[in-house]
N, C-alpha and C positions, 0 to 999 in steps of 0.2 A: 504494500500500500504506500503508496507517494503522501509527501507532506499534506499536499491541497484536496485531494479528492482519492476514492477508493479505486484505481487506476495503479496499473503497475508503474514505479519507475522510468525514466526516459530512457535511460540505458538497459533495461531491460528490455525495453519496448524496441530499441534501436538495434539490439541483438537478436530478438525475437523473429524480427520480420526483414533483416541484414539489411539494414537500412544507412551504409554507411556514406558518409556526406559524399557528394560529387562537385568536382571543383566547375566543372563544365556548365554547370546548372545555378553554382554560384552560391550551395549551401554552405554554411555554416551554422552548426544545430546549437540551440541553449537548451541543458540540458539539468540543470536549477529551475525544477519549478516554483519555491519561491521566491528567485529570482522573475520568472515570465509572468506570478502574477503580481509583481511589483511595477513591475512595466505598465500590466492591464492597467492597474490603479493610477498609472499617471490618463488614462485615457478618460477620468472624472467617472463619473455615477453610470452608469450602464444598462441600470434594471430596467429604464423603461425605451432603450436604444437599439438598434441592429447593429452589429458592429462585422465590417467588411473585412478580411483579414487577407491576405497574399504571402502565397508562399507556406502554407502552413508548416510542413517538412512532418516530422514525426508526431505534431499537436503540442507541442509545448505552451507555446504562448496561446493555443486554441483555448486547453485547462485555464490557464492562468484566465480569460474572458470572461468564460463560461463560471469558473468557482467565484468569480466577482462578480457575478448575477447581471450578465448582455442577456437580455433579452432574446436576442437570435443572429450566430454567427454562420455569417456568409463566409465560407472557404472556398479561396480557389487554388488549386496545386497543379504546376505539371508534371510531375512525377511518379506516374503513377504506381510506381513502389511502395508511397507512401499511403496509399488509398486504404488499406487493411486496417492499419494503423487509426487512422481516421476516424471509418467506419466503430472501431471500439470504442471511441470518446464520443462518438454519436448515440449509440446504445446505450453510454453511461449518464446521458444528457440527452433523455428522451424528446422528441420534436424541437429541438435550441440550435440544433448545426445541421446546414447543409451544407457539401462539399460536390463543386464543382470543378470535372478534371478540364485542365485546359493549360491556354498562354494566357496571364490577366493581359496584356497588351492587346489580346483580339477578342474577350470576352467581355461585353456589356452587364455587369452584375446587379443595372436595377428593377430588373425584371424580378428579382429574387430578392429587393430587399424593401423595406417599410419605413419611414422616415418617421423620426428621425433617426440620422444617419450616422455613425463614425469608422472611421477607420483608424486600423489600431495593426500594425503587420512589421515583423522581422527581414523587411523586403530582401530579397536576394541583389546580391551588389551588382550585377551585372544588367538591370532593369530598374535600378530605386531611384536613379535623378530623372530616370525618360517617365516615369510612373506619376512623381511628384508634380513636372512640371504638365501633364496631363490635366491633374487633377486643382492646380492655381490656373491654366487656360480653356476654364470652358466657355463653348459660347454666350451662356448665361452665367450672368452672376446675381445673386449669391449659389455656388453650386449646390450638388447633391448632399453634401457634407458638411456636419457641423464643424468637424475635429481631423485630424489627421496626425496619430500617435507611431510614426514610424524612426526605424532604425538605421542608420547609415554610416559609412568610414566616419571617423571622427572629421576627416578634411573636409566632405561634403556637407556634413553639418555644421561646422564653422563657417562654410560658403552661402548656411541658409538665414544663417542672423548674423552675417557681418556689418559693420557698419562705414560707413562713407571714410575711406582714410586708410583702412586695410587691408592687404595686399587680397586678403579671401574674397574683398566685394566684390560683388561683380553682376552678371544678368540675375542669377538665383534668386541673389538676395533683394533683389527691385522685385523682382515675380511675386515671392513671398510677400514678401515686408508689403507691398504695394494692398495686398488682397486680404491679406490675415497679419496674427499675432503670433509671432514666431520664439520659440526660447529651445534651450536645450533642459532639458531637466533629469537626464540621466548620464552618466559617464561608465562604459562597460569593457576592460583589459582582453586581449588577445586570449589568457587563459579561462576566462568564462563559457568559451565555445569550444565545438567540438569541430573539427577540429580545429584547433587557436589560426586566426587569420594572421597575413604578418601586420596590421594595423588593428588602431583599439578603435574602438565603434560608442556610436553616441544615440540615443532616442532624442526625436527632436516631435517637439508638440506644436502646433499649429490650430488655431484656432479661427473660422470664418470669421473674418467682417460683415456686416450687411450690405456694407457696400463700400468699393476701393476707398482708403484712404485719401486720397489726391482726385480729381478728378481727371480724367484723359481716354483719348481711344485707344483699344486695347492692342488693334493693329501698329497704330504708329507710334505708342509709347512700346512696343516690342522689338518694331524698325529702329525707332533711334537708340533704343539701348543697344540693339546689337551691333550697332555699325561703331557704336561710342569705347565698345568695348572688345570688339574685331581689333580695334588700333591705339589699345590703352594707354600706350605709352604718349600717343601722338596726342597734343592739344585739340581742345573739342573741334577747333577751328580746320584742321585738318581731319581731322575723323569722320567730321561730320562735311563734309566741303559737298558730297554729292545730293543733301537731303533738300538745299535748296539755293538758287543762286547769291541771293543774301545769307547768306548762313550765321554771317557774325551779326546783322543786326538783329536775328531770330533769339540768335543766344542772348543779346543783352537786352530783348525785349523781356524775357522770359528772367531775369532777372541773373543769367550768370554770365562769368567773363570767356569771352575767345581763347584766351590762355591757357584754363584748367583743362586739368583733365577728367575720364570718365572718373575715374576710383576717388575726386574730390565731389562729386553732386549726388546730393542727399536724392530720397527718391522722389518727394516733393518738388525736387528741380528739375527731375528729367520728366515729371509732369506737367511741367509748366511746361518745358518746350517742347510737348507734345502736343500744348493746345496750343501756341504759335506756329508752328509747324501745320496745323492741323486749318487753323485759321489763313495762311498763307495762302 
């Protein structure tokens, strides 16, 4: 019996059904379930929520959801090794998990979920910034989701709450910062996992806005950040020289200088000159 629920072990579980991690697939398993439901608990109250999870791998962090009383977790897994597994913590948690085999990348999961919404998932590293930035550009907003409690290299989550001035800012951190409330609230060492990555991993919380902080269009405040940051080093003036033939008086309408660079404007600045730009 495991700490949290009458469920074998994770390593039991992970021997039972030779479930051993694939680097290809981009697993790394935690295998402390109370560690995974210390996690869940960063993802707030749950009882009356769906919570979407990716990646489940052997259920660890599924337990840790489900013993913090989610309402009903959506699991998507491509691995189908891992389905057996599953399937057991479904039987142990009568109608509360469905698990759906697939790519989360080509599967539309709100057919299967009931809002309100969260996502709460130990993302595999080789899909969790193309996932994230999915989930900060829908074509509506406020999206599907209240919350978004996922796990990443510690570098990419530095990348998700940096701020104007550090080397990590960059497009993520406008994405984020722009649309939600972004922090890290867990710190987790290489030997937590099974097998230990060679980097230590961070859970990062995000929390919807109702609506962007700044005002801008979502297309053009996307274009000029990425052209601003295509050429970081270069002064906006140069960075930006193709977005419109005045360029510099765009930037000092918008209240910043020709000089700076991208990694000195807050995300409120590159808002502004998304609605000059936009206005132009």
């Amino acid at each position: 019996m495991s700490a949290i629920d009458a469920l074998p072990p994770l390593r039991e579980v992970i021997r039972s059904h030779h479930l051993q991690a694939r680097k290809s697939m981009g697993q790394n398993f935690l295998l402390d379930l109370n560690l995974t439901a210390k996690i869940a608990r960063q993802a707030g109250d749950l009882t009356a929520c769906d919570v979407l999870e990716i990646g489940p791998g052997p259920g660890g962090l599924t337990r840790g959801l489900l013993a913090e009383g989610a309402r009903h977790v959506l699991a998507i897994e491509k691995d189908a090794r891992c389905l057996p597994a599953l399937a057991e913590v479904s039987a142990a948690y009568p109608d509360r998990l469905t698990v759906l085999e697939g790519d989360a990348l080509e599967i539309d999961p709100l057919a299967s979920l009931t809002p309100p919404i969260r996502v709460a998932a130990n993302l595999p590293y080789n899909v969790g910034t193309e996932l994230l930035v999915r989930w900060l550009t829908p074509q509506v907003w406020p999206p599907f989701w209240q919350s978004l409690t996922l796990m990443f290299q510690r570098e990419v989550a530095e990348r998700i709450v940096a701020q104007p001035g550090s080397k990590a800012y960059g497009r993520l951190a406008i994405l984020a910062q722009w649309r939600a409330d972004a922090q890290i609230v867990m710190q987790l060492p290489p030997e937590a996992f099974t097998p230990p990555p060679k980097v230590s991993s961070s859970v990062v919380h995000l929390t919807a806005l109702p609506c962007p902080r700044y005002p801008a269009d979502p297309a053009i405040l996307s274009r000029v950040v990425a052209m601003a940051f295509n050429q970081r080093r270069k002064m906006l003036r140069a960075a930006l020289k193709g977005l419109a033939p005045d360029v510099e008086d765009r930037l000092r309408a918008a209240g910043l200088k020709p000089t700076d660079r991208a990694e000195q404007i807050s995300v409120e600045g590159f808002c502004a000159l998304a609605r000059e730009i936009a206005a132009s």
